[in-house]
Backbone of each chain as ProteinMPNN parsed JSONL, in Angstrom:
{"seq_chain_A": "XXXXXXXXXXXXXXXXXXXXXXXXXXXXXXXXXXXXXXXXXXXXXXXXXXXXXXXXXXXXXXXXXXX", "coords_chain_A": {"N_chain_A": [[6.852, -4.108, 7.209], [8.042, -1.919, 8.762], [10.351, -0.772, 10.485], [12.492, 1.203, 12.844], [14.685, -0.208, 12.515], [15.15, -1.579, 10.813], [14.216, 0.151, 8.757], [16.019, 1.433, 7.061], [17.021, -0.845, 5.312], [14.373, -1.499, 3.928], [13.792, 0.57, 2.742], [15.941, 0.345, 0.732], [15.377, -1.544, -0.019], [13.357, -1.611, -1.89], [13.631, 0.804, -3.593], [15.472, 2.363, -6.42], [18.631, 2.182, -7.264], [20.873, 2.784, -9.109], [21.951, 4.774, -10.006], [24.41, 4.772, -8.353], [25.899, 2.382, -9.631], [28.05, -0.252, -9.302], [29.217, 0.54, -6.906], [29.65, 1.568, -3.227], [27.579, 2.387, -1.025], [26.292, 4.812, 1.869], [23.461, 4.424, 3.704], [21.656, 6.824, 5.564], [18.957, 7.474, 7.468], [16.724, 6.722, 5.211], [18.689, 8.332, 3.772], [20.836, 8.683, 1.051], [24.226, 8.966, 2.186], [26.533, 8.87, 0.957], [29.174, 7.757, -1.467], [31.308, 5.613, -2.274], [33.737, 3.769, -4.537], [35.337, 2.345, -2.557], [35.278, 0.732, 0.281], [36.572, 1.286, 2.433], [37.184, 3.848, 2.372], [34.743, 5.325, 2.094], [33.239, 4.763, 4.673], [35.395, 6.074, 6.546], [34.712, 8.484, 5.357], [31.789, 8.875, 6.026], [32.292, 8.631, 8.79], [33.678, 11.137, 9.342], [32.449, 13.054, 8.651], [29.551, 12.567, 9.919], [29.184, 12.264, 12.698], [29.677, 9.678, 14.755], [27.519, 8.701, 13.932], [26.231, 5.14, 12.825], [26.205, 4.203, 9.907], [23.704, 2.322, 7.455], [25.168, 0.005, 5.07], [26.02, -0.799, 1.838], [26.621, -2.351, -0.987], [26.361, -1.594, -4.066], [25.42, -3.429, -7.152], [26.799, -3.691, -10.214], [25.404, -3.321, -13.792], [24.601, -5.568, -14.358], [24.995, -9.342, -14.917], [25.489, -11.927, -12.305], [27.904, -14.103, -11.597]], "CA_chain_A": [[7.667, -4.201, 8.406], [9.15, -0.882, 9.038], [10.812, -0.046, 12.222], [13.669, 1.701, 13.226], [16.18, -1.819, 12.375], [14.529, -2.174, 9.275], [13.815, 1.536, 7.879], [17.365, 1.353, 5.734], [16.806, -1.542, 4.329], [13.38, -1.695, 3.141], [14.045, 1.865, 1.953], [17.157, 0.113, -0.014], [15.066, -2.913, -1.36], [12.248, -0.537, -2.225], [14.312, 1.503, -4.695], [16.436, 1.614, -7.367], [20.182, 2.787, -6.888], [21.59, 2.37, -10.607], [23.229, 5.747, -10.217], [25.698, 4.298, -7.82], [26.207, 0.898, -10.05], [29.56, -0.793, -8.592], [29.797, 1.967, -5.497], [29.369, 1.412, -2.192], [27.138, 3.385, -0.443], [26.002, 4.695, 3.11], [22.518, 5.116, 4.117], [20.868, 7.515, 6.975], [17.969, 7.765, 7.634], [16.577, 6.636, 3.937], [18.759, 9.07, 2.085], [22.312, 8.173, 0.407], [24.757, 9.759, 2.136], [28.077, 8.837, 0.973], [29.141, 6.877, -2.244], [32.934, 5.594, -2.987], [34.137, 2.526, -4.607], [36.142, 1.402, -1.667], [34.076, 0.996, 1.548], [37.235, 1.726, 3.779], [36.681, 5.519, 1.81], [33.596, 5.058, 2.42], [32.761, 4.959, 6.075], [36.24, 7.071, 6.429], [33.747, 9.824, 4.85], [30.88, 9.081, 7.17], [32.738, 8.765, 10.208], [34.329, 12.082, 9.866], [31.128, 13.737, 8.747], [28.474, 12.034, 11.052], [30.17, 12.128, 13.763], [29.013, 8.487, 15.72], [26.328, 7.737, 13.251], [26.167, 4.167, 11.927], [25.194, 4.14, 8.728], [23.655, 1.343, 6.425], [26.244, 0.243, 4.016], [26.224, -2.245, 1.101], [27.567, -2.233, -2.403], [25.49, -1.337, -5.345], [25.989, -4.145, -7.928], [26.94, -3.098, -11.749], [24.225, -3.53, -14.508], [25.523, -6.914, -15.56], [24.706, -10.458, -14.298], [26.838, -12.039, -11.348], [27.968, -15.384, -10.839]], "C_chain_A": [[8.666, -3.062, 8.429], [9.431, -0.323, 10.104], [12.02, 0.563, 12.13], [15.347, 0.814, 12.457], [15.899, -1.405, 11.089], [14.153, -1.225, 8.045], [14.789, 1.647, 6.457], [17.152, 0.26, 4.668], [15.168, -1.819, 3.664], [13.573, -0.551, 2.496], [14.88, 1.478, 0.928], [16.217, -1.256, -0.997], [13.964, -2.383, -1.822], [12.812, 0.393, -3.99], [15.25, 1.273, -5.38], [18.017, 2.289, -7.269], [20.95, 3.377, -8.241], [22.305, 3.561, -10.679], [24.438, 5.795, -9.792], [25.879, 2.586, -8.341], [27.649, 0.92, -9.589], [30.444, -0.02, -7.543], [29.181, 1.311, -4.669], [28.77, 2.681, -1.611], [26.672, 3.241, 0.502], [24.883, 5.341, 3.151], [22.387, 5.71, 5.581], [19.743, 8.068, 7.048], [16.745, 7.781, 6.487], [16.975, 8.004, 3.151], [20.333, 8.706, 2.411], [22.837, 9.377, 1.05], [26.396, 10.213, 2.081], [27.795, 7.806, -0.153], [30.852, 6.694, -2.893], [33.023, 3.611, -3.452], [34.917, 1.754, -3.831], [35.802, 2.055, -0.458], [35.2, 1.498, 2.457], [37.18, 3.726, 3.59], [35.577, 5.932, 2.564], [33.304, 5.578, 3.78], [34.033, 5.71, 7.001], [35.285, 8.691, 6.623], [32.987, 10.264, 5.854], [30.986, 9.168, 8.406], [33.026, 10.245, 10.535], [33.045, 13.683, 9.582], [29.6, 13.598, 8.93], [28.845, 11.574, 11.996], [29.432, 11.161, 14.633], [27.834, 7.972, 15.054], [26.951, 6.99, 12.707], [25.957, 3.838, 11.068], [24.706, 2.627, 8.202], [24.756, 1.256, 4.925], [26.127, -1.047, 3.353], [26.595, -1.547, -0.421], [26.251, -2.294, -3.64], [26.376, -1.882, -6.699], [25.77, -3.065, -9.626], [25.752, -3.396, -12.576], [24.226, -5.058, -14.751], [24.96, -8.131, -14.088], [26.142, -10.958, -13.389], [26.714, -13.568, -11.456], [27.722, -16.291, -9.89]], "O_chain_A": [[9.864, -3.188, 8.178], [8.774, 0.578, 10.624], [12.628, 0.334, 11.084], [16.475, 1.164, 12.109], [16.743, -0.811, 10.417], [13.892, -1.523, 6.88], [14.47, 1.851, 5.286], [17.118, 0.434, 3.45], [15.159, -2.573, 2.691], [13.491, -0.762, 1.286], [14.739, 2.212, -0.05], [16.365, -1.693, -2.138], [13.478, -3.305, -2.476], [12.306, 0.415, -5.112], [15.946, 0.266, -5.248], [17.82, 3.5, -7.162], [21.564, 4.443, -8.205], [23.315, 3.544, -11.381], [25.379, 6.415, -10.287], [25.977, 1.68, -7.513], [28.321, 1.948, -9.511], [31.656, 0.07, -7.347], [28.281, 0.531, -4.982], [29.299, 3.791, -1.674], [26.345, 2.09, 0.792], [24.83, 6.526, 2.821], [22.899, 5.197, 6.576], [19.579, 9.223, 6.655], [15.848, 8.613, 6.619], [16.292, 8.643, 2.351], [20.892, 8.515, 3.491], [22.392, 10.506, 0.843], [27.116, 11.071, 2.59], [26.782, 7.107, -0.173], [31.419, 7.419, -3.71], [32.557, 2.62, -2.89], [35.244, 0.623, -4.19], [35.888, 3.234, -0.114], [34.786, 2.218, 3.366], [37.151, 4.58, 4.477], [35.545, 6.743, 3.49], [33.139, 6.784, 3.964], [33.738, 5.958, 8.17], [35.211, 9.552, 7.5], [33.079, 11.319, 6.482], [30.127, 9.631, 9.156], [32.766, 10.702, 11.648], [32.925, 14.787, 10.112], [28.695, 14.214, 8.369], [28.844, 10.355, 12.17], [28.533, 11.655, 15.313], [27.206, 6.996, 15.464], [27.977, 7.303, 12.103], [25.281, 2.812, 11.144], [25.416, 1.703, 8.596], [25.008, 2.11, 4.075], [26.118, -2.136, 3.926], [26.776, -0.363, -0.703], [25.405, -3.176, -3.792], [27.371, -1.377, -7.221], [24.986, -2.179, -9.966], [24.862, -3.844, -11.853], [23.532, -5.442, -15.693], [24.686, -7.92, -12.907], [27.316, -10.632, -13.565], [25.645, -14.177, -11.415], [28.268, -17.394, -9.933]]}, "seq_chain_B": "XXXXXXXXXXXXXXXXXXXXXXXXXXXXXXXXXXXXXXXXXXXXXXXXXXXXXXXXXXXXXXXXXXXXXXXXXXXXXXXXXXXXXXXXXXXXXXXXXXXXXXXXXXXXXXXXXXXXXXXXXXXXXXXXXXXXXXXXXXXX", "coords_chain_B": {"N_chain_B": [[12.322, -16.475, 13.634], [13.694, -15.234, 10.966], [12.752, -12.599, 8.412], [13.772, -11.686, 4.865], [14.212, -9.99, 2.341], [13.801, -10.097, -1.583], [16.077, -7.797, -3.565], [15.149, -6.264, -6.331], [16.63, -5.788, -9.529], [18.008, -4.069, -11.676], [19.352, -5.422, -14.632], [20.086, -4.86, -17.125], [18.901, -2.681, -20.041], [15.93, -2.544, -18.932], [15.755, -5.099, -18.398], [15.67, -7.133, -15.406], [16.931, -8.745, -12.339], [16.185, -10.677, -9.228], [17.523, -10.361, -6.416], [18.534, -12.288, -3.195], [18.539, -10.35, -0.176], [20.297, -10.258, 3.035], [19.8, -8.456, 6.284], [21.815, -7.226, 8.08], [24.287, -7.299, 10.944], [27.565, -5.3, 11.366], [29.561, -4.462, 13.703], [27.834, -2.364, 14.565], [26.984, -1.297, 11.868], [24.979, -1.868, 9.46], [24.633, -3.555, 7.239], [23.621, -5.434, 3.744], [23.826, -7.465, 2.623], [23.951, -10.26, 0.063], [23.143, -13.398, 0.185], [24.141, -16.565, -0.748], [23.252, -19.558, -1.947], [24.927, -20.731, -3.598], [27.566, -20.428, -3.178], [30.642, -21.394, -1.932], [31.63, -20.41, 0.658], [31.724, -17.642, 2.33], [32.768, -14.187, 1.022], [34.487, -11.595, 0.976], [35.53, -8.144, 0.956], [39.294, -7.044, 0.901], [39.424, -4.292, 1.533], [37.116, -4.222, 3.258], [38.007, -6.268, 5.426], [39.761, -4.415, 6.319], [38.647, -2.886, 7.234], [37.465, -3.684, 9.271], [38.478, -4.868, 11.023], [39.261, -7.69, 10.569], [41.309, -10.556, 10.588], [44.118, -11.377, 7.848], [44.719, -14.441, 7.354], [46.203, -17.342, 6.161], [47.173, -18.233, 2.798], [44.886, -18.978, -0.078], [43.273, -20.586, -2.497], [40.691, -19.329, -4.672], [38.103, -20.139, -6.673], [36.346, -18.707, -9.815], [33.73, -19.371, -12.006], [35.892, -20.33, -14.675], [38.373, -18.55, -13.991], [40.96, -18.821, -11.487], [41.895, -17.108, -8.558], [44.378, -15.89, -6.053], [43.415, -15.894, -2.401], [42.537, -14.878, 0.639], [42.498, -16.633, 4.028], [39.599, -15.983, 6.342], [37.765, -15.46, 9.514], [34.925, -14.555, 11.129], [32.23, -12.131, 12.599], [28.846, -12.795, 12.781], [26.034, -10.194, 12.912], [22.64, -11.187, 12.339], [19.918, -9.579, 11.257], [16.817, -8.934, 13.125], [12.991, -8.032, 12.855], [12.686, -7.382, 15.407], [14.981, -6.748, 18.49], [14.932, -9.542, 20.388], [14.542, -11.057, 18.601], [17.056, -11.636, 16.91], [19.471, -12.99, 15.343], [23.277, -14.185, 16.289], [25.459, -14.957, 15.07], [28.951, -16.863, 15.227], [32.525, -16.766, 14.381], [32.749, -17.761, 11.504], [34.068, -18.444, 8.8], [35.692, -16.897, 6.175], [36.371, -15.418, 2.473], [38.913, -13.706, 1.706], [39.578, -11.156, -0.32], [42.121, -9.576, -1.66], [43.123, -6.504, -2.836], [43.66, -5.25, -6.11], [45.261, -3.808, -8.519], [44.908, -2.907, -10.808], [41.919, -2.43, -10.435], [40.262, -0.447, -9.13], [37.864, -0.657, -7.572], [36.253, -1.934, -5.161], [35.759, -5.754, -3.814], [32.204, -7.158, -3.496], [29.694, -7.796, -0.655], [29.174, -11.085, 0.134], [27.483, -13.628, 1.642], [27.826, -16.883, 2.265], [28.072, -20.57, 2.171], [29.535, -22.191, 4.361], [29.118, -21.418, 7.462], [27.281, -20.481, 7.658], [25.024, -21.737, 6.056], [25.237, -24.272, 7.011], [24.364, -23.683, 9.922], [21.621, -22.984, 10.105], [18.626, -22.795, 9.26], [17.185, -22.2, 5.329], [15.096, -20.903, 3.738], [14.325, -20.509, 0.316], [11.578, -18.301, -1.232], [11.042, -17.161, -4.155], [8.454, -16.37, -5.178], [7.246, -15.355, -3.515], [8.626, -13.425, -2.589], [10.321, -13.44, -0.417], [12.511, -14.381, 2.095], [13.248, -16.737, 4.326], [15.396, -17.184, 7.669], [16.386, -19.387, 10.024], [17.662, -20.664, 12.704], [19.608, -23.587, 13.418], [19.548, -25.414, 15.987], [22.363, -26.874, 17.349]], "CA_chain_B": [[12.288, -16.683, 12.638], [13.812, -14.314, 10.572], [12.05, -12.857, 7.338], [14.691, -10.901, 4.389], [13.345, -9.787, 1.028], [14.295, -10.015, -3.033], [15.484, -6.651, -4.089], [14.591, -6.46, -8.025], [17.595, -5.075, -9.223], [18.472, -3.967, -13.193], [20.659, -6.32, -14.952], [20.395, -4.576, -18.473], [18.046, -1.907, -20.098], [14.833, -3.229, -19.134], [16.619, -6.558, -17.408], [15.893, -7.272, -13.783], [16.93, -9.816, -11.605], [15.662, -10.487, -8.331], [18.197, -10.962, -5.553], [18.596, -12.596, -1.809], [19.293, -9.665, 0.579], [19.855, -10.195, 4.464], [19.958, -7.652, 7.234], [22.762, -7.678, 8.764], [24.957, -5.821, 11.367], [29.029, -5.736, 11.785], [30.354, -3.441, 14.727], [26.773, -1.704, 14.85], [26.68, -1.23, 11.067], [24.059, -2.67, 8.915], [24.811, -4.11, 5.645], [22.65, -6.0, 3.06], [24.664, -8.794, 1.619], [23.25, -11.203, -1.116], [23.047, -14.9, 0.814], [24.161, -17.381, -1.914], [23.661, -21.121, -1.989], [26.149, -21.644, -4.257], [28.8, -19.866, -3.194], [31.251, -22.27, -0.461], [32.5, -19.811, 1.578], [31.121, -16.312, 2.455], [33.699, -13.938, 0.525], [34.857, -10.119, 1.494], [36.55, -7.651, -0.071], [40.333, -6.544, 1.685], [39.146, -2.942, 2.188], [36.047, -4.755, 4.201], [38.49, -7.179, 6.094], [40.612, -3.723, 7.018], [37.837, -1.673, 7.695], [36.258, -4.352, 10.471], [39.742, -5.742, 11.643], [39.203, -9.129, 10.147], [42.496, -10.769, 10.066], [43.875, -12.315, 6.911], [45.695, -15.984, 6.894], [46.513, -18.565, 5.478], [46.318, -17.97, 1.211], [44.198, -20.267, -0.464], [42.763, -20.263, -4.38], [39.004, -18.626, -4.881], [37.829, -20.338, -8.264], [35.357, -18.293, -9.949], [33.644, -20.235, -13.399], [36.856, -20.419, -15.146], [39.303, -18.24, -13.42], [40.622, -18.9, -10.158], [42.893, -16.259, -7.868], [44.411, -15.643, -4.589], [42.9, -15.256, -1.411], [43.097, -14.848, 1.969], [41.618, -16.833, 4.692], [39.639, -15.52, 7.824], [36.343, -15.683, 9.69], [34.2, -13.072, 11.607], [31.105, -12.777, 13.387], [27.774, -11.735, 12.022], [24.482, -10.604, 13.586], [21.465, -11.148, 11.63], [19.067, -8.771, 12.38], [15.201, -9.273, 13.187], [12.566, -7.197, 13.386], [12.922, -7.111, 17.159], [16.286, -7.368, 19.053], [15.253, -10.423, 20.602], [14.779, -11.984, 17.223], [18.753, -11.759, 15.945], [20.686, -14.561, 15.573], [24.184, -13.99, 16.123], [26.366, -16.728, 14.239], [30.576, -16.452, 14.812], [33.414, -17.837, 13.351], [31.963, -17.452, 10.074], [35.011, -18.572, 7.477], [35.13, -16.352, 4.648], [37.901, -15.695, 2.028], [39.442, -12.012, 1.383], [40.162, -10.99, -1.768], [43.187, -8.752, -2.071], [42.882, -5.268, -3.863], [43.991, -5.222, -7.491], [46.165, -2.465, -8.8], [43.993, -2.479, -11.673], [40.811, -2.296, -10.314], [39.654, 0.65, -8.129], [36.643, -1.295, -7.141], [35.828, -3.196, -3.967], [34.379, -6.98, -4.01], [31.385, -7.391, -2.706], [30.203, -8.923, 0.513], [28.946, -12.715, -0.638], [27.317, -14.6, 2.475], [27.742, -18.271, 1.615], [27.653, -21.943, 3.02], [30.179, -22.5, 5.344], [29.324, -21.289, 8.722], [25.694, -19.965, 7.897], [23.76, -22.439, 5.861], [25.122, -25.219, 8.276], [23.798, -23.685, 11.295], [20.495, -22.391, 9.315], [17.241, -23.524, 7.354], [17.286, -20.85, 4.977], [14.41, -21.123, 2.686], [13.885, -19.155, -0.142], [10.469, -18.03, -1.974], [10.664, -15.809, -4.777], [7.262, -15.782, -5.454], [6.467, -14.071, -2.167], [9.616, -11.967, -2.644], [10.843, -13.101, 0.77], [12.768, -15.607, 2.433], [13.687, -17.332, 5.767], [16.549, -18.147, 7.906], [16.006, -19.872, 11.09], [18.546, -20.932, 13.659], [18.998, -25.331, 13.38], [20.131, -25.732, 17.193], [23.02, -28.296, 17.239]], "C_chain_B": [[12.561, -15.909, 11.757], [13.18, -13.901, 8.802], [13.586, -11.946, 6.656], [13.638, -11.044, 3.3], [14.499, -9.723, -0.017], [14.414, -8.355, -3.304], [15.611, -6.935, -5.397], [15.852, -5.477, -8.707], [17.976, -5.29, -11.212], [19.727, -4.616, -13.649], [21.565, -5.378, -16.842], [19.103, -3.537, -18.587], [16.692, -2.988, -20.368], [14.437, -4.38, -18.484], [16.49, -6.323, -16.935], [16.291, -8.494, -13.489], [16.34, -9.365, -10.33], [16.988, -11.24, -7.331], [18.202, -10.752, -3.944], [18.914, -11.552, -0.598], [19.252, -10.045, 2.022], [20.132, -8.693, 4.797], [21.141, -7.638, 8.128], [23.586, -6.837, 9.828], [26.923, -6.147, 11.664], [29.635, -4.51, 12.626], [29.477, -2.29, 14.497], [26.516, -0.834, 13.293], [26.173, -1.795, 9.824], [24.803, -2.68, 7.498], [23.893, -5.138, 5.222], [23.239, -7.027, 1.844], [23.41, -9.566, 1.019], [23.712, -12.652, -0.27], [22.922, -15.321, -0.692], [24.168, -18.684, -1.767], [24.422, -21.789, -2.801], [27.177, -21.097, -4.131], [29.744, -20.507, -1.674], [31.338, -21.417, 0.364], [32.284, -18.341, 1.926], [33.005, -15.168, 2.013], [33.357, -12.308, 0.686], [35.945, -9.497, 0.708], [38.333, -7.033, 1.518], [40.257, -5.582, 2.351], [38.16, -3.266, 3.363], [36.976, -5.313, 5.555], [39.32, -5.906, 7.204], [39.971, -2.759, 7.773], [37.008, -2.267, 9.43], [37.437, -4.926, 11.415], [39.69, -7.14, 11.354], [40.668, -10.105, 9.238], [42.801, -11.833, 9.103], [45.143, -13.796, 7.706], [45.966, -16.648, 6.225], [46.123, -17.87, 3.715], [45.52, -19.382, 0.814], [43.475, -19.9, -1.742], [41.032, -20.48, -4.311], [39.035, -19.353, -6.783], [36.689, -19.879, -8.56], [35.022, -19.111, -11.458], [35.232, -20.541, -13.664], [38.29, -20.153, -14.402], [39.746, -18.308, -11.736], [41.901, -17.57, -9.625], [42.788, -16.297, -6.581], [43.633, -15.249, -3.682], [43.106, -15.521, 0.025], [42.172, -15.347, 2.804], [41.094, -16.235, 6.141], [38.323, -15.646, 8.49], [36.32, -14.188, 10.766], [33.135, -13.098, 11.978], [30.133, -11.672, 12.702], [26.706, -11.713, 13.016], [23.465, -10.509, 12.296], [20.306, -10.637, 12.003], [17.451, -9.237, 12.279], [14.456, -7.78, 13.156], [12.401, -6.384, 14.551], [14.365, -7.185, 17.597], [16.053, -8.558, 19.08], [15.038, -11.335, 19.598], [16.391, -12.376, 16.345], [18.879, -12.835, 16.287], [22.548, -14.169, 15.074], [25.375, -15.442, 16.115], [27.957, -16.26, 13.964], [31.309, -17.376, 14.619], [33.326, -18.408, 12.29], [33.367, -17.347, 9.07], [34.847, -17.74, 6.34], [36.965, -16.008, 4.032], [37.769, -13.754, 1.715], [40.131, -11.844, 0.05], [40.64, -9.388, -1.965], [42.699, -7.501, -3.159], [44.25, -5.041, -4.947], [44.623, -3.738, -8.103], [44.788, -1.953, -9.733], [42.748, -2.264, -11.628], [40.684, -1.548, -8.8], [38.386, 0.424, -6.741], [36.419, -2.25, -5.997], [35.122, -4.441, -4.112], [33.501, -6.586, -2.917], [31.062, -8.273, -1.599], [29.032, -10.208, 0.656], [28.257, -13.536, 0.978], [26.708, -16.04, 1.986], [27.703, -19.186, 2.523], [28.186, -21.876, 4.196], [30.119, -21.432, 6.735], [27.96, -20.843, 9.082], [24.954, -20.624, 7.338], [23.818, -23.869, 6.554], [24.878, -24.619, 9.55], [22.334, -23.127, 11.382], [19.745, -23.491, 8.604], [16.887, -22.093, 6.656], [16.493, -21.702, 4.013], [14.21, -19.729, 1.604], [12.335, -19.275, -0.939], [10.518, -16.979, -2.336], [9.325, -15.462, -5.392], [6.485, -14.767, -4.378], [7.666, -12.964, -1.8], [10.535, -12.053, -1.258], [11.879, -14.439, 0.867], [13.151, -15.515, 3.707], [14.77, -17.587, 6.458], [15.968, -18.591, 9.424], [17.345, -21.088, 11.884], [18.503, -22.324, 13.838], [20.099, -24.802, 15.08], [20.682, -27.031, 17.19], [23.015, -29.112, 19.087]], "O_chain_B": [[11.473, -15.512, 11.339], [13.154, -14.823, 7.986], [14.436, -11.545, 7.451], [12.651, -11.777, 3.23], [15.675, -9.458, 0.233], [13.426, -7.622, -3.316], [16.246, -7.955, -5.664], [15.914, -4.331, -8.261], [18.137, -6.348, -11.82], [20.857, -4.429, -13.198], [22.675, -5.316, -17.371], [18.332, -3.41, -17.636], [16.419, -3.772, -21.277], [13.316, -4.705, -18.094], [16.772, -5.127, -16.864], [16.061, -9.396, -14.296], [16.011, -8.2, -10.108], [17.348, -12.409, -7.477], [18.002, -9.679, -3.374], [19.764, -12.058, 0.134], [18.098, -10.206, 2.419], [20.545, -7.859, 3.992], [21.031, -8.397, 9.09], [23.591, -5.624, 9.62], [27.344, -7.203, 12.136], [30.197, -3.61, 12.002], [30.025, -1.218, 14.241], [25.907, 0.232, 13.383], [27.035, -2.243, 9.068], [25.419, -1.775, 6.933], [23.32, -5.785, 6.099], [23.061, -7.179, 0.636], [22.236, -9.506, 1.384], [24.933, -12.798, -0.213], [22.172, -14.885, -1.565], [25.258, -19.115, -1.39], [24.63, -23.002, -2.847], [27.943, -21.224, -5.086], [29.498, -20.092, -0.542], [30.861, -21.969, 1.355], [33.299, -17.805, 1.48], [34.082, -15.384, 2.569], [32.228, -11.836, 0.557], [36.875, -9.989, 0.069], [38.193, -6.773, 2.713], [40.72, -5.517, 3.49], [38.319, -2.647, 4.415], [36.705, -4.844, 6.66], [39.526, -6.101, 8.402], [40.424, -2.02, 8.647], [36.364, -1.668, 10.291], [37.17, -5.403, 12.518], [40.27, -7.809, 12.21], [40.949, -10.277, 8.052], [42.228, -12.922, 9.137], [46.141, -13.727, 8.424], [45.867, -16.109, 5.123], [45.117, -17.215, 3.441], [45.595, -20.5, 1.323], [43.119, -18.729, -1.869], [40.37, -21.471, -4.001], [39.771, -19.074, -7.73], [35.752, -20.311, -7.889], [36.011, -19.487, -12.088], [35.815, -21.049, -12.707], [39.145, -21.014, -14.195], [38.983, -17.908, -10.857], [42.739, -17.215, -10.453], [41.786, -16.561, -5.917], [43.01, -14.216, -3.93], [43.863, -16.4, 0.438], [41.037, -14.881, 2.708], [41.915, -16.003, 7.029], [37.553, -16.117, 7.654], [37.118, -13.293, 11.047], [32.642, -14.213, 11.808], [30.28, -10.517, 12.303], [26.387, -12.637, 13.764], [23.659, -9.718, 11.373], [19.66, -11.098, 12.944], [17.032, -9.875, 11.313], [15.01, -6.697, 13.345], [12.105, -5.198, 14.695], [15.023, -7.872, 16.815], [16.587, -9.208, 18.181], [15.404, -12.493, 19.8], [16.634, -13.181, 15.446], [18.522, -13.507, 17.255], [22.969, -13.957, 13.936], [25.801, -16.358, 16.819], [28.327, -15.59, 13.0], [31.026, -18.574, 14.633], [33.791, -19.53, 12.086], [33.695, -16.25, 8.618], [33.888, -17.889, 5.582], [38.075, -16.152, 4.545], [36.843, -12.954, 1.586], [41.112, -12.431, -0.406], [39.981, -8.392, -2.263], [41.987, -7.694, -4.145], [45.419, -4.765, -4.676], [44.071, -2.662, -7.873], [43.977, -1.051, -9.522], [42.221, -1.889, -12.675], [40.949, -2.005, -7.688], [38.136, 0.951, -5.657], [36.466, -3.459, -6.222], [33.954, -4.392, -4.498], [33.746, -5.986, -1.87], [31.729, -9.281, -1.37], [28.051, -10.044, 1.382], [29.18, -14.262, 1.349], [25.6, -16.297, 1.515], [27.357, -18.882, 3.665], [27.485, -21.535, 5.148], [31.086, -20.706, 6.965], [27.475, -20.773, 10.212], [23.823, -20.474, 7.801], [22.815, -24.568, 6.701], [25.357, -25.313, 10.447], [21.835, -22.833, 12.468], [19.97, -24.452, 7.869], [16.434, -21.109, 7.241], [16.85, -22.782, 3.542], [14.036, -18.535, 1.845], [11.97, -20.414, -1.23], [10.284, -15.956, -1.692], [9.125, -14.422, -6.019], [5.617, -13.894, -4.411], [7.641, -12.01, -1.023], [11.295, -11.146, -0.92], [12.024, -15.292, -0.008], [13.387, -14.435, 4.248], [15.426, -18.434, 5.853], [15.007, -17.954, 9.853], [17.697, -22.171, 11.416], [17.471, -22.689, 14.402], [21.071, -24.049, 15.133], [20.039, -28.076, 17.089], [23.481, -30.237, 19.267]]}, "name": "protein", "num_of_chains": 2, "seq": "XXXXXXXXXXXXXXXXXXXXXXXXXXXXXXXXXXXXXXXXXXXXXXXXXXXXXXXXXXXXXXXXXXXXXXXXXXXXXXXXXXXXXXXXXXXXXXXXXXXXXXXXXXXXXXXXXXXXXXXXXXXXXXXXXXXXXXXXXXXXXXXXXXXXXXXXXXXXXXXXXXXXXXXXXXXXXXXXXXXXXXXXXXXXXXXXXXXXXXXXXXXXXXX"}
């Protein structure tokens, strides 16, 4: 199921991230293009250098088990 | 009927887990939260709450296993995305708690979608043998 909606995230549950463990990061267009530990940084970044793109954004968990 | 998938995700060298992701969108930006059935209350980090305008209130105590700490209450509206537009389900007033940024920690919480406001208005099944799972809209 890959469409347009859905391209980011199957691209994101597809692969492995582990270089941004406990970062937040912004996809476009399946490639990383922003990575800070605090999402207001974060889409700060992408706003001011993708000017009106939306990106995909979620948090890349640490190595370690979660509660 | 909406479908979401397990991403497989390294816990340790070698360690995977497999966890719940939805689709999601907040002010036309997608995110991929972890849906938890055991977690009461869908939970956000402060930088999240400031970044979307999601105002805090009321404090109220987050107990995690052992430790519990402050937090802030507030709700917010989610869409859940489909493969199609007309497949979303958009579910608001979605309670969740805010958890304050820590001198000592640099790090943002993550964003937790839990019971209260989405698995009562949902049949959310999961199947990790087919790697996927369900949510589907209960009409009250």
């Amino acid at each position: 199921m890959s469409n347009t909606r859905t391209t980011n995230y199957d691209w994101y549950i597809e692969n492995n991230f582990n270089e941004y463990a406990s970062e937040w990061i912004a996809i476009i267009n399946k490639r990383v293009v922003g990575h800070e530990k605090n999402i207001k940084t974060l889409i700060k970044f992408v706003q001011d250098k993708y000017h009106g793109k939306k990106p995909a954004i979620t948090k890349v968990e640490g190595m370690h088990k979660i509660l | 009927m909406l479908t979401y998938k397990f991403a497989r995700e390294e816990i340790g060298k070698g360690r995977y887990t497999y966890r719940p992701k939805a689709l999601i969108e907040i002010e036309g930006n997608q995110f991929f939260p972890i849906v938890d059935s055991g977690c009461d209350t869908t939970v956000i980090s402060e930088g999240f709450a400031d970044a979307f305008g999601i105002k805090k209130g009321e404090k109220t105590e987050l107990k995690a296993f052992r430790e519990g700490f402050e937090v802030y209450q507030g709700k917010f509206n989610i869409r859940f995305l489909g493969k199609e537009q007309r497949l979303d389900e958009v579910l608001t007033d979605i309670p969740c708690l805010i958890v304050p940024k820590e001198k000592e920690y640099d790090e943002d919480a993550d964003l937790v979608l839990g019971i209260a406001g989405i698995f009562d208005k949902s049949k959310i099944s999961f199947n990790l043998n087919k790697g996927k799972f369900t949510m589907q809209r209960i009409l009250n």
